[in-house]
TORKOL-4160 file (C-alpha; in steps of 0.2 Angstrom, whole numbers, padded with zeros to 4 digits, m for minus):
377
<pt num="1" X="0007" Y="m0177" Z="m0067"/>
<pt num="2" X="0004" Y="m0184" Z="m0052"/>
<pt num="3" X="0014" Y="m0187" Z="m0038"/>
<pt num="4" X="0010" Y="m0199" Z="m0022"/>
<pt num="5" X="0015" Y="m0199" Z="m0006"/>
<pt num="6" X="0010" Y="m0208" Z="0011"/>
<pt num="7" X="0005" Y="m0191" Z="0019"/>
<pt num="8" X="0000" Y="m0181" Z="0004"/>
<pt num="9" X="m0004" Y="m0182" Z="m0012"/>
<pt num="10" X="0001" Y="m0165" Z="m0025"/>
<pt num="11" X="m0007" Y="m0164" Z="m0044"/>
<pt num="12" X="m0007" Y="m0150" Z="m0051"/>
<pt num="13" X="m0006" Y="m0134" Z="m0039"/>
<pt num="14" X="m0017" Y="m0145" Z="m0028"/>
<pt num="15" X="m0012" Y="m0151" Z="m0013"/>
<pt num="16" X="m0021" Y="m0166" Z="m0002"/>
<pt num="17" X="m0014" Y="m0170" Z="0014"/>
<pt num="18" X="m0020" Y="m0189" Z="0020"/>
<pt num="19" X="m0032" Y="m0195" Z="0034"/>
<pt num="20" X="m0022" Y="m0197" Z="0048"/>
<pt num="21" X="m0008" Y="m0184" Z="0049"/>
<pt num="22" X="m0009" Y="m0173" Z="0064"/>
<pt num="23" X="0002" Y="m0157" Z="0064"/>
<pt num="24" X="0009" Y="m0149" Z="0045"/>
<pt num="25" X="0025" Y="m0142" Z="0052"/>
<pt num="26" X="0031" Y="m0122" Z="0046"/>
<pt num="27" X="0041" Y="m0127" Z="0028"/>
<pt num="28" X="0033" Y="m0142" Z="0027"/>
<pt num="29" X="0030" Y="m0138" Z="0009"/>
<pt num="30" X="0044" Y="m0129" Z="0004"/>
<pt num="31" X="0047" Y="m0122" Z="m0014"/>
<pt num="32" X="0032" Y="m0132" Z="m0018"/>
<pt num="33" X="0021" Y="m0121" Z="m0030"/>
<pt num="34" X="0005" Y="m0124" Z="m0026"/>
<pt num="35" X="m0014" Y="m0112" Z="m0025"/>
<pt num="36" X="m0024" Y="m0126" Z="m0016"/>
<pt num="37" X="m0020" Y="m0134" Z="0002"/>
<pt num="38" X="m0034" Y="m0149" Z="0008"/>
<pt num="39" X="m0033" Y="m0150" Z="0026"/>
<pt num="40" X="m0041" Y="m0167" Z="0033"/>
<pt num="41" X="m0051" Y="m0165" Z="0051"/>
<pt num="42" X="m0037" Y="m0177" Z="0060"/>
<pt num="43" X="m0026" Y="m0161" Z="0056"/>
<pt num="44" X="m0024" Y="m0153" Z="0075"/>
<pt num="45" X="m0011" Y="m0140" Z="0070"/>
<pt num="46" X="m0007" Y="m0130" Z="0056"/>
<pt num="47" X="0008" Y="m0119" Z="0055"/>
<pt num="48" X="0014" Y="m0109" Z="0039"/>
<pt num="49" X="0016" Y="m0123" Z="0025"/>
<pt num="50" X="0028" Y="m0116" Z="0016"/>
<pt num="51" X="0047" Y="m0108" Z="0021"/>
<pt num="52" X="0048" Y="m0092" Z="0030"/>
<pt num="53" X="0058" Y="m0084" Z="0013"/>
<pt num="54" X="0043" Y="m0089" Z="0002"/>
<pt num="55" X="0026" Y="m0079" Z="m0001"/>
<pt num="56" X="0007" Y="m0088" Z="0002"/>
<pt num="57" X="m0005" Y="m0087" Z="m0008"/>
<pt num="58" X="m0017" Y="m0099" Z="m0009"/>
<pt num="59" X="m0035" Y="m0106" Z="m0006"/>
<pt num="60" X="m0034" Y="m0118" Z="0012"/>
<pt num="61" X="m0048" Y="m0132" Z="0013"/>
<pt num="62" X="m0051" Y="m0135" Z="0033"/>
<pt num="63" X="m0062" Y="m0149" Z="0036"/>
<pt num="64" X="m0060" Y="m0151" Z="0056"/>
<pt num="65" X="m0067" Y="m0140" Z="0069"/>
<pt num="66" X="m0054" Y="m0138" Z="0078"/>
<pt num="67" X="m0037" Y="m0136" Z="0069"/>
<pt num="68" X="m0025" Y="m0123" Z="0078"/>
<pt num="69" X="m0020" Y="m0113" Z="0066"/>
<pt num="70" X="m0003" Y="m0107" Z="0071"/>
<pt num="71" X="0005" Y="m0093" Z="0060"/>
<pt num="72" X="0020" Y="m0083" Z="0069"/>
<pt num="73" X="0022" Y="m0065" Z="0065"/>
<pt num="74" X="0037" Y="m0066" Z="0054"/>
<pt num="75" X="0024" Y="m0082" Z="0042"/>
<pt num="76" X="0011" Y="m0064" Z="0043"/>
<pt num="77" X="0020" Y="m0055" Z="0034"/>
<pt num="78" X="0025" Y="m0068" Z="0019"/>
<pt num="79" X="0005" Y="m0068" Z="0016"/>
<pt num="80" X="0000" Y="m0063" Z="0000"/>
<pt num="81" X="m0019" Y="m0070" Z="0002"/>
<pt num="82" X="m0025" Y="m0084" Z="0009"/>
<pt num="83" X="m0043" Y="m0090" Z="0008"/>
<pt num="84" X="m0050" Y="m0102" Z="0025"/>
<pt num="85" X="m0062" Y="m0113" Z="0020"/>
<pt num="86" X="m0070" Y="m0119" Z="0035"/>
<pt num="87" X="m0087" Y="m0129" Z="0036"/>
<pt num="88" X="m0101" Y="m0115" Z="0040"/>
<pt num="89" X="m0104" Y="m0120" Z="0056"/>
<pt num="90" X="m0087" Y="m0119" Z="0062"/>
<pt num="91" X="m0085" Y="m0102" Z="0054"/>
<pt num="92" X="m0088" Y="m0092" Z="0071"/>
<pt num="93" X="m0076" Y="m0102" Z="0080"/>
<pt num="94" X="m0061" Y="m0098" Z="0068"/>
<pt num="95" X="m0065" Y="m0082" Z="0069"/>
<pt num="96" X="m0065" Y="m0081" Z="0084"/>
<pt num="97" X="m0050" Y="m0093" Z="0087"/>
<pt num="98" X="m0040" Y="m0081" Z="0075"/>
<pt num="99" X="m0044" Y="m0065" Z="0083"/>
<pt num="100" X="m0036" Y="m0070" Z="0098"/>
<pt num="101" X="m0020" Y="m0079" Z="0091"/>
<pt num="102" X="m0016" Y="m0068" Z="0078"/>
<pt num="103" X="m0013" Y="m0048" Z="0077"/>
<pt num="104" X="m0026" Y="m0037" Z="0074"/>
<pt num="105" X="m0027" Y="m0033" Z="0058"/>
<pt num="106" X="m0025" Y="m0054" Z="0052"/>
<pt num="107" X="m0041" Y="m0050" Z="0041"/>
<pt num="108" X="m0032" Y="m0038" Z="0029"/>
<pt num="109" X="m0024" Y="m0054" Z="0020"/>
<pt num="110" X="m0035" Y="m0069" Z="0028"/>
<pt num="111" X="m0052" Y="m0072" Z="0025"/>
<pt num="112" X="m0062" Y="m0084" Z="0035"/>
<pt num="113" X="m0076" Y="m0091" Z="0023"/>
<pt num="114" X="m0090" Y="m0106" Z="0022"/>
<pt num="115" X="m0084" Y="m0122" Z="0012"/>
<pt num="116" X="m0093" Y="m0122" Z="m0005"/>
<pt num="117" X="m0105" Y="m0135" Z="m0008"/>
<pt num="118" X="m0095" Y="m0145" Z="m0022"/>
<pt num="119" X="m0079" Y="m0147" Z="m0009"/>
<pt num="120" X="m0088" Y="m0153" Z="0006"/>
<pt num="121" X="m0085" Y="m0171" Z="0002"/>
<pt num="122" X="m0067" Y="m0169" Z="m0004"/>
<pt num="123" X="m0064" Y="m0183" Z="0009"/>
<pt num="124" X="m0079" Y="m0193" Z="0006"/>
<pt num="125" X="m0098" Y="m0192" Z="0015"/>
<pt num="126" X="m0097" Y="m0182" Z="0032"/>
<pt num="127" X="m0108" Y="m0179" Z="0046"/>
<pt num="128" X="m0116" Y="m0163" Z="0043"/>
<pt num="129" X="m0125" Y="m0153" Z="0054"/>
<pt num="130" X="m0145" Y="m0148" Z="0055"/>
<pt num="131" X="m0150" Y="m0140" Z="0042"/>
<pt num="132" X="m0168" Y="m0136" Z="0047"/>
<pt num="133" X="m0164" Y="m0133" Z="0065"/>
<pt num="134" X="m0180" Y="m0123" Z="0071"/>
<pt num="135" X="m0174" Y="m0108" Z="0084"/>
<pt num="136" X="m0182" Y="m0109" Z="0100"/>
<pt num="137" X="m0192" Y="m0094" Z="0103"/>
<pt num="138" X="m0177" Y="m0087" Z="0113"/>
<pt num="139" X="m0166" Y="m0090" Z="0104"/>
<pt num="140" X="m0176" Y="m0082" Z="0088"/>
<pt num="141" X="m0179" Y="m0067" Z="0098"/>
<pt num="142" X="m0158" Y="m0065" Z="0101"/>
<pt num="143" X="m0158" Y="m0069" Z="0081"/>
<pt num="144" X="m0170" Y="m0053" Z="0078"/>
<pt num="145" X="m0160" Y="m0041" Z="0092"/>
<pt num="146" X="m0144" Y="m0047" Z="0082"/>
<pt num="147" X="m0152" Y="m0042" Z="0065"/>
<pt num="148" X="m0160" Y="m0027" Z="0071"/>
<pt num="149" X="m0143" Y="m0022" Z="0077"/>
<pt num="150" X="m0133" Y="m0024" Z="0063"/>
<pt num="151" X="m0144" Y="m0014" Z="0054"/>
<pt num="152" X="m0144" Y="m0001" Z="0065"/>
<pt num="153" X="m0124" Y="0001" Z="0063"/>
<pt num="154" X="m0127" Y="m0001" Z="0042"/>
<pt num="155" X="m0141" Y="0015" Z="0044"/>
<pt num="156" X="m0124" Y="0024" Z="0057"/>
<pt num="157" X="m0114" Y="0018" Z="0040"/>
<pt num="158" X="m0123" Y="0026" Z="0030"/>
<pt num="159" X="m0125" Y="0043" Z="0041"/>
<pt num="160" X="m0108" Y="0046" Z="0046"/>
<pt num="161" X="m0096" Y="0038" Z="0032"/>
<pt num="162" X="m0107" Y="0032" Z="0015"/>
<pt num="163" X="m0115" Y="0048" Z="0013"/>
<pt num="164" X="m0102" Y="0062" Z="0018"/>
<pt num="165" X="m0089" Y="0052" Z="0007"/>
<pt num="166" X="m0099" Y="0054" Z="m0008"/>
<pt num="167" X="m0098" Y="0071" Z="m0005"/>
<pt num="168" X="m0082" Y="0073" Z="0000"/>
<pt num="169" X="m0075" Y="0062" Z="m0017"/>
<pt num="170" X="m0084" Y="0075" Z="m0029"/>
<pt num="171" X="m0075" Y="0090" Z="m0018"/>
<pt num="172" X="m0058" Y="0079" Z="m0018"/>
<pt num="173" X="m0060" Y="0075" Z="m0039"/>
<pt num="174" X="m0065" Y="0095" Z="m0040"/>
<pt num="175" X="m0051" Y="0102" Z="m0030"/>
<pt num="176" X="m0039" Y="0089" Z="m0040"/>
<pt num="177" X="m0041" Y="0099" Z="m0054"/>
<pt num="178" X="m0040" Y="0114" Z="m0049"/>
<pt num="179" X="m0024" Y="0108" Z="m0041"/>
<pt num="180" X="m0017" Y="0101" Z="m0057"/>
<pt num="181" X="m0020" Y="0118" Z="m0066"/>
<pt num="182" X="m0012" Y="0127" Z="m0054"/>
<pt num="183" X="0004" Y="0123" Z="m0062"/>
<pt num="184" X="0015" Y="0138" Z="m0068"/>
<pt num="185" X="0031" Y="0141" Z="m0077"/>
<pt num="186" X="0040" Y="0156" Z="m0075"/>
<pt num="187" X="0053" Y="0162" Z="m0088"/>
<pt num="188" X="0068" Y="0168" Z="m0082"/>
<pt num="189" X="0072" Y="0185" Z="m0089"/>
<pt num="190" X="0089" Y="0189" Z="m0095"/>
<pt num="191" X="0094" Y="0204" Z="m0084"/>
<pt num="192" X="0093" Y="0189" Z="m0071"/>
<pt num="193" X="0103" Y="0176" Z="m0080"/>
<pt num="194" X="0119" Y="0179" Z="m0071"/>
<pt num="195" X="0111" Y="0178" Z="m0054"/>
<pt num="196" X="0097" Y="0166" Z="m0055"/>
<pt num="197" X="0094" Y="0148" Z="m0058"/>
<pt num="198" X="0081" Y="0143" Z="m0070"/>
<pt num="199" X="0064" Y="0137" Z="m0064"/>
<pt num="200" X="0064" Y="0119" Z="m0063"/>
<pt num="201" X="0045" Y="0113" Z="m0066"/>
<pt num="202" X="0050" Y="0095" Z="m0059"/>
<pt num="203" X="0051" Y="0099" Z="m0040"/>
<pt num="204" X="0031" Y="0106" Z="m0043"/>
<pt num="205" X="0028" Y="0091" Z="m0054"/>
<pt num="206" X="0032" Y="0078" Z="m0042"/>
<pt num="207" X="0021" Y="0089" Z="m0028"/>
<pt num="208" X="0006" Y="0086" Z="m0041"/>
<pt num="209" X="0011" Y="0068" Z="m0043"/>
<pt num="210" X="0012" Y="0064" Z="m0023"/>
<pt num="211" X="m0005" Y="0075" Z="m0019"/>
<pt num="212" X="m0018" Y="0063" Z="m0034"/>
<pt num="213" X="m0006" Y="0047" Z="m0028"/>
<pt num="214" X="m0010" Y="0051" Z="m0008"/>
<pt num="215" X="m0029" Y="0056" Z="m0016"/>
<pt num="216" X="m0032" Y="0040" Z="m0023"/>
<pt num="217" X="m0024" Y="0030" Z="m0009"/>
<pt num="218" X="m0036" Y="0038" Z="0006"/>
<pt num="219" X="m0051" Y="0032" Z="m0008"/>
<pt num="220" X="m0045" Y="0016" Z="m0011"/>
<pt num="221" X="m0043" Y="0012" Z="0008"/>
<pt num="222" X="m0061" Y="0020" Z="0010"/>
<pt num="223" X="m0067" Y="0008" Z="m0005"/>
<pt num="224" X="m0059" Y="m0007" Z="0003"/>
<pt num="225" X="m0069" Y="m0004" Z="0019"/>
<pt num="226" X="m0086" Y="m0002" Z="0007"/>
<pt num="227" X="m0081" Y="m0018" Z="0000"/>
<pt num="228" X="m0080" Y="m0029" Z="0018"/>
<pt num="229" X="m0096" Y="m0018" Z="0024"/>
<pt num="230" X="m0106" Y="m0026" Z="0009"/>
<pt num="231" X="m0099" Y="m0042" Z="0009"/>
<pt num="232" X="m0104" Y="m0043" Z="0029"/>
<pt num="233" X="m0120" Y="m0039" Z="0025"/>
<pt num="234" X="m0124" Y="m0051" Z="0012"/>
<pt num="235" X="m0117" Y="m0065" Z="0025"/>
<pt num="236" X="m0129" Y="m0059" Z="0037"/>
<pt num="237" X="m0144" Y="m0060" Z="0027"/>
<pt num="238" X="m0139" Y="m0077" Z="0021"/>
<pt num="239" X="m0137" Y="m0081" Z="0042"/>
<pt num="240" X="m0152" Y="m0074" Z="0044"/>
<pt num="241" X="m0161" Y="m0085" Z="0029"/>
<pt num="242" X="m0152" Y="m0100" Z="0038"/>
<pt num="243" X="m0149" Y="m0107" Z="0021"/>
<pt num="244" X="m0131" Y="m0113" Z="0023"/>
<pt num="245" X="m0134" Y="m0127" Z="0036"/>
<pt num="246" X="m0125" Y="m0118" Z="0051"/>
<pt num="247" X="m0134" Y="m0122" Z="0071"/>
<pt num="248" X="m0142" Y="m0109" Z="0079"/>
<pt num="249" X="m0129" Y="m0108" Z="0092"/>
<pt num="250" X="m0115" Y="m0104" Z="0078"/>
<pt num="251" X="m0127" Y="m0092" Z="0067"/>
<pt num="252" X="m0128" Y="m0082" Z="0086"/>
<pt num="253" X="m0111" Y="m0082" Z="0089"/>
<pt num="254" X="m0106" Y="m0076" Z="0069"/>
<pt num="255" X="m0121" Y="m0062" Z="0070"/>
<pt num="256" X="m0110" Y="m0055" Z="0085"/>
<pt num="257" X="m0094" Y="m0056" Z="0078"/>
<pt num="258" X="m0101" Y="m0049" Z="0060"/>
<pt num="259" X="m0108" Y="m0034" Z="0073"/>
<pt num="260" X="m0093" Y="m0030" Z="0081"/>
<pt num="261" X="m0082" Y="m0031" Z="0065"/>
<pt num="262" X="m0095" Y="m0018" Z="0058"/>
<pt num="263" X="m0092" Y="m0006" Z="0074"/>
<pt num="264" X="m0074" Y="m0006" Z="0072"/>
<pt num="265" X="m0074" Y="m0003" Z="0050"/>
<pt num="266" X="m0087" Y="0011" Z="0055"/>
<pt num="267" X="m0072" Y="0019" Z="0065"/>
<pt num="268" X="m0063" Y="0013" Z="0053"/>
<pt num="269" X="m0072" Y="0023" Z="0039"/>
<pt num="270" X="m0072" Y="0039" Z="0050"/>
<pt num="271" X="m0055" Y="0038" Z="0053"/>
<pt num="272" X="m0053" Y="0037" Z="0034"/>
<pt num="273" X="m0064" Y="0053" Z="0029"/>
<pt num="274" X="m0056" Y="0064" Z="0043"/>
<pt num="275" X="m0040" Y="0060" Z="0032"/>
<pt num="276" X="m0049" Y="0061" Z="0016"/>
<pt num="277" X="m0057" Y="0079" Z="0024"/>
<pt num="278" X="m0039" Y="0085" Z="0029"/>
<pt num="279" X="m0032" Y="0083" Z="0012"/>
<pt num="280" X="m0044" Y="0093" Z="0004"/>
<pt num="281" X="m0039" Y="0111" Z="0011"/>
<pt num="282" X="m0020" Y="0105" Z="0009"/>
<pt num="283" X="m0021" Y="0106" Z="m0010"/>
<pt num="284" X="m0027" Y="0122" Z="m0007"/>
<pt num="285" X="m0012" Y="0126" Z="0005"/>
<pt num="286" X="0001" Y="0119" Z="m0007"/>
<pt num="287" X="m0006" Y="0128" Z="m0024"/>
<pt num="288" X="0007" Y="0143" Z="m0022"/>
<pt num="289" X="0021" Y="0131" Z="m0021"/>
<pt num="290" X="0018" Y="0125" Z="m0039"/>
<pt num="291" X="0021" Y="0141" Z="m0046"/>
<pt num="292" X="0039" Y="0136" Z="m0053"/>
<pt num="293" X="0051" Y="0153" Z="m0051"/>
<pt num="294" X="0069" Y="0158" Z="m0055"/>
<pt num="295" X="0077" Y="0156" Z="m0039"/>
<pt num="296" X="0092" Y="0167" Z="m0035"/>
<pt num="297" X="0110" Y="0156" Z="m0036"/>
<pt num="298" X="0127" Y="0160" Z="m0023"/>
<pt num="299" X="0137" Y="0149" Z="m0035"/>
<pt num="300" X="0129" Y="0159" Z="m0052"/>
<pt num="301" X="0131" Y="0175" Z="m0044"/>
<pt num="302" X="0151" Y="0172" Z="m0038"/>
<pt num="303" X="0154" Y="0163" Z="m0057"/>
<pt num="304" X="0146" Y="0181" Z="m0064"/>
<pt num="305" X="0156" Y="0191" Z="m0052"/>
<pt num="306" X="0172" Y="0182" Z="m0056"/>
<pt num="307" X="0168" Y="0183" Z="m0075"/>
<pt num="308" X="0167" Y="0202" Z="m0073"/>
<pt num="309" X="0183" Y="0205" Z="m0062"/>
<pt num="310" X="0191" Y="0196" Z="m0075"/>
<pt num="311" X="0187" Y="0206" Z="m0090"/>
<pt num="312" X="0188" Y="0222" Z="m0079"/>
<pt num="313" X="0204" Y="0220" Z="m0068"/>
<pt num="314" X="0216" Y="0219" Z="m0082"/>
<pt num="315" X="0206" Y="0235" Z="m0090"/>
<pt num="316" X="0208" Y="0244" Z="m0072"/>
<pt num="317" X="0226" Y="0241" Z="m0069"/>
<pt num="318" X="0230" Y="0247" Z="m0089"/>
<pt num="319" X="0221" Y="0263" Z="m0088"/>
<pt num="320" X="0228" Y="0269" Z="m0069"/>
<pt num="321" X="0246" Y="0271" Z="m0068"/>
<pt num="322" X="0248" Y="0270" Z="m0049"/>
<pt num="323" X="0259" Y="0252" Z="m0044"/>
<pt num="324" X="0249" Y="0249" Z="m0029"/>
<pt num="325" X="0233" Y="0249" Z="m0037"/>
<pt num="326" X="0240" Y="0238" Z="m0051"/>
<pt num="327" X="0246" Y="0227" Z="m0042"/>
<pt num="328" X="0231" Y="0224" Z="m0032"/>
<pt num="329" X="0222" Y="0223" Z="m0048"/>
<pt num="330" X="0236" Y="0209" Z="m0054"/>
<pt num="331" X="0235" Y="0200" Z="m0040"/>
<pt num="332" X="0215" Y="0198" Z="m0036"/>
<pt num="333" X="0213" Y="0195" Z="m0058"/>
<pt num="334" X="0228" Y="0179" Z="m0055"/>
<pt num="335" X="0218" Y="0174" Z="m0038"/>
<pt num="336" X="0200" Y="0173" Z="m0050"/>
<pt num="337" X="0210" Y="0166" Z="m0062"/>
<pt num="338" X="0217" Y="0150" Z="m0054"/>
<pt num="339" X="0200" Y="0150" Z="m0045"/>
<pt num="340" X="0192" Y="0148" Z="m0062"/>
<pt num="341" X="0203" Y="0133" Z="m0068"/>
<pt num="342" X="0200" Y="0123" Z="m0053"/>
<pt num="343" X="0182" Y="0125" Z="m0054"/>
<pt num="344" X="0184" Y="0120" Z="m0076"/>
<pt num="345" X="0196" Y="0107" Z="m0067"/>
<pt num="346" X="0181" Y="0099" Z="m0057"/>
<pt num="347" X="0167" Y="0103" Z="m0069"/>
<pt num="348" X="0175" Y="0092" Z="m0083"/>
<pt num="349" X="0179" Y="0078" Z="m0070"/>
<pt num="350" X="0160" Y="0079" Z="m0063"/>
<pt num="351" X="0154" Y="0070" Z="m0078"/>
<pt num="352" X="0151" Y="0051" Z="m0076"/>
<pt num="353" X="0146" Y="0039" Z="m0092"/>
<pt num="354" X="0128" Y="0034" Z="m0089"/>
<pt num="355" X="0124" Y="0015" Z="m0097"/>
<pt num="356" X="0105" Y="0011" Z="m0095"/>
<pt num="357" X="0096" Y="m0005" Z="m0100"/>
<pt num="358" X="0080" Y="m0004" Z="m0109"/>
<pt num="359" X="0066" Y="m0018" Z="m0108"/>
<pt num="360" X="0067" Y="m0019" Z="m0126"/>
<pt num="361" X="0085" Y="m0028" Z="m0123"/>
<pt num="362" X="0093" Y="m0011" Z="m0130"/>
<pt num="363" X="0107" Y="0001" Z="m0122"/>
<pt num="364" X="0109" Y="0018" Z="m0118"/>
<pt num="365" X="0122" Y="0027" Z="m0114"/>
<pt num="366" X="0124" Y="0047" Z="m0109"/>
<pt num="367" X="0134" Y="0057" Z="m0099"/>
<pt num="368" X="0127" Y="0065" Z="m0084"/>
<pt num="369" X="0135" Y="0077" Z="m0070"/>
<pt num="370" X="0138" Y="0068" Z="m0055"/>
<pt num="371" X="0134" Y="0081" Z="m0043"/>
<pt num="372" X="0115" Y="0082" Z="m0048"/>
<pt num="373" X="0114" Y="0061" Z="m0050"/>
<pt num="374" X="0119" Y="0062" Z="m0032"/>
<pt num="375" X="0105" Y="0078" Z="m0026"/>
<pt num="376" X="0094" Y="0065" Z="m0034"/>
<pt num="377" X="0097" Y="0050" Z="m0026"/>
């Protein structure tokens, strides 16, 4: 289904904006579902196509090369992922333009990448740049220092993060084990029933639980880094091959920026072992505290004291004949005593009628205390 307009034209998830049109406002594409957004060259601005309440996740065909790209920061955090395609030569310059119009950390849900072959003509023929541009010999030797310096950051890559993560990883997974099986239950015995709660495993569970889930977090934030490293360094031996028709002047300018960003994931990457190195020796820290014990209870150990004083008051004020001690005896047995109701009194009003609904469209329903829903919670 296919649906024309004088600006743009939507089919199927695709969107085409028309020669001519100058600025696509914030919401200009409101609830409009779509994964692909064609950009025309007489674009000059483009501002967050969709509503401020709605999440972007698309593929963005630029075909200028000079289209402001205008997201504000509330539009930042309603991105999903958005793939730039930008003709190679203009790649630097978005980049570039990006880095100083949006915040720092833009790259973590847009990529900046060359338009593939087949969508180059999506408008028709268009002028393309030189694509076997000879470098100057100046200009070849900046090309080589440019190289040489990116591999020389890929070899402090390698030194200071690849390697000692490696390592570090097989200590992590070992020390995960060992932390898992440090797990230990023990039973209550019975002379401590009236004065101690049972161990409760689920406190020590959910410490196992949070330590692999931090774990695997500081790994996977390591393996995203690995993952941009790698994909930088094919780009710049494809710049360096000169096979993807960019000028000199902007293979330059992209061999800097792809330098720069390597500096900053290298600190990155460092930053992410020291967190990976400090967790280790805090499993090791925390293994006492999954050794689930009985814990000693005020409120057990008064319920236990109240039981006994009522068994043994009424037997204490039988067997002594002396009024004042009887007395005493009736009157702390009637104080326990009303004690007692009023705490059966709030224990049977502390249940609450539990109604759950399962995936599978059935219901359950059970009765739970109050009071622990809400230690929970």
């Amino acid at each position: 289904m296919q649906e024309l307009n004088t600006k743009c034209t939507i089919e199927e998830g695709v969107i085409t904006i028309a020669q001519g049109v100058e600025r696509i406002e914030e919401g200009t594409f409101c609830e409009v579902d779509f994964n692909e957004l064609h950009v025309p060259a007489s674009v000059k601005t483009l501002e967050y196509p969709l509503d401020l309440s709605e999440e972007l996740e698309a593929d963005i065909y630029l075909y200028g090369a000079d289209t402001a790209i205008q997201f504000s920061e509330q539009a930042m955090w309603k991105i999903v992922k958005a793939r730039i395609f930008v003709m190679p030569e203009y790649q630097a310059d978005y980049v570039e333009q990006l880095d100083q119009t949006l915040s720092a950390n833009w790259r973590e849900v847009i990529s900046i990448k060359p338009m593939p072959t087949d969508r180059r003509h999506h408008y028709g023929a268009i002028k393309v740049c030189k694509t076997h541009e000879e470098p100057t010999p100046q200009q070849r030797t900046q090309l080589m220092a440019l190289d040489a310096e990116y591999r020389r950051l890929l070899a402090k890559w390698e030194e200071r993060c690849a390697e000692p993560f490696a390592v570090a990883l097989v200590e992590l997974r070992a020390e995960e084990e060992n932390f898992k099986s440090s797990f230990k239950l023990v039973e209550l015995p019975f002379w401590l029933f009236p004065f101690c709660d049972k161990p409760q495993s689920m406190k020590a569970r959910n410490r196992i639980s949070f330590a692999l889930q931090y774990g695997q977090y500081l790994v996977d934030n390591f393996n995203t880094i690995t993952k941009r490293i790698n994909s930088n360094t094919t780009e710049v031996d494809a710049l360096m091959r000169v096979t993807d028709g960019c000028s000199i002047s902007s293979t330059t300018k992209r061999l800097k920026q792809l330098c720069a960003e390597c500096q900053q994931l290298i600190d990155e990457g460092v930053d992410k072992l020291h967190s990976l190195r400090i967790h280790i020796p805090d499993l090791k820290e925390e293994r006492p505290k999954l050794v689930a014990k009985p814990t000693f209870s005020f409120k057990r150990t008064l319920i236990s004291i109240g039981l006994f004083l009522c068994v043994c008051l009424p037997l204490i004020a039988r067997f002594i004949a002396v009024d004042s001690v009887q007395d005493m005896c009736f009157g702390v047995w009637g104080i326990v005593l009303i004690a007692f109701c009023i705490y059966l009194v709030w224990w049977l009003n502390d249940f609450v009628l539990v109604i759950r609904h399962r995936s599978d469209g059935s219901v359950e329903i059970t009765e739970e205390r109050q009071s622990k829903r809400s230690s929970k919670l």
